[in-house]
N, C-alpha and C positions, 0 to 999 in steps of 0.2 A: 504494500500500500504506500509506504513511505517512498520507495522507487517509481511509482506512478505518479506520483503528487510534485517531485523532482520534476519529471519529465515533462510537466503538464507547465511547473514554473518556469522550466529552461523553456520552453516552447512560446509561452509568452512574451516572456523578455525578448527573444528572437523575432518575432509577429512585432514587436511595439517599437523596437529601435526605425522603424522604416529602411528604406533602400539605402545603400550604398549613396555616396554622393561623390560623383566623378569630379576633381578639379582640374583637371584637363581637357580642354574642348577638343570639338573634333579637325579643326585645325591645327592645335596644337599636336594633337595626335598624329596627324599625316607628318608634321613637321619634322616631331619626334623619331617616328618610323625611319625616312630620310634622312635623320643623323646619325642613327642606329646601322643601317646600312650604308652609311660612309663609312663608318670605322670598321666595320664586319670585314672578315674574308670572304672571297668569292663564293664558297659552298654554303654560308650563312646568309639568310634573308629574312629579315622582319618583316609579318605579315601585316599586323593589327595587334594594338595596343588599347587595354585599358587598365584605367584608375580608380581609383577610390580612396577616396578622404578618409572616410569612415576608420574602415581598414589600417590607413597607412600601407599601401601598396600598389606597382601595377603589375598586369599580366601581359608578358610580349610573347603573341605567337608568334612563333619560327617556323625557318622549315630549313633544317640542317641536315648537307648533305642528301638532298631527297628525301626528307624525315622528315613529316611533321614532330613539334615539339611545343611547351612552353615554359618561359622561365618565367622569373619571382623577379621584383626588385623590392626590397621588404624596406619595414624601419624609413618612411619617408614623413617628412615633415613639411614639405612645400616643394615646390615646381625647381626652386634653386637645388634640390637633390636630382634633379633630374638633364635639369638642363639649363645653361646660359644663353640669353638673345645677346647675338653678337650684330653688327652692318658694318657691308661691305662698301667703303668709299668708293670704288669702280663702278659697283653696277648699282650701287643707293639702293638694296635690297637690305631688310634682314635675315637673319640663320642662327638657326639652332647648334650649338656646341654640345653636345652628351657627356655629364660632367665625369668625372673619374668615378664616381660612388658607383654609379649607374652601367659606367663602363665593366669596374671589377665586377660587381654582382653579375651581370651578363657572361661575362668570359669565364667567369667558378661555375656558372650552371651548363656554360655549352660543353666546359670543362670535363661535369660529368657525367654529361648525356653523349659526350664520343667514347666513352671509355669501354 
């Protein structure tokens, strides 16, 4: 009974917190995506990317090596764990930089999904 009555409370809590709250748009997303595979090797490609506040996290699908895949980037606290807005005086564009955190966390996880 006491294990039902747990479950019934976990369940709630879960039900009342509402949805995840992405703080990443979907331009930033695609941005992000194209940063990601600027620094990837040839056989890496980021698919689609999302976020959540909530959480503290996002999820970047891959496709490694002909393999789908997805990693983690955990433990985030704002858009600067992810990424820096740089412009480029040439073209008067900005661009997305994928900061180091973002970097290693991705490269430990492709790490050990080739192994």
């Amino acid at each position: 009974m006491i294990k039902f009555v747990l479950t019934l409370a976990t369940l709630s809590v879960l039900f009342a917190s509402g949805p995840a709250v992405a703080f990443v748009s979907a331009q930033e997303e695609q941005a992000l995506i194209a940063a990601i595979n600027d620094v990837s090797p040839a056989h890496i490609r980021a698919e689609s990317l999302r976020c959540s506040l909530r959480n503290r996290m996002c999820l970047v699908h891959m496709e490694i090596a002909q393999r789908k895949a997805g990693c983690m980037i955990e433990r985030i606290s704002d858009v600067s764990d992810l990424y820096t807005e740089e412009f480029d005086k040439e073209t008067g564009k900005n661009f997305f930089v994928l900061s180091r955190y973002a970097q290693d966390s991705l490269a430990h996880c492709v790490n050990q999904l080739s192994r």
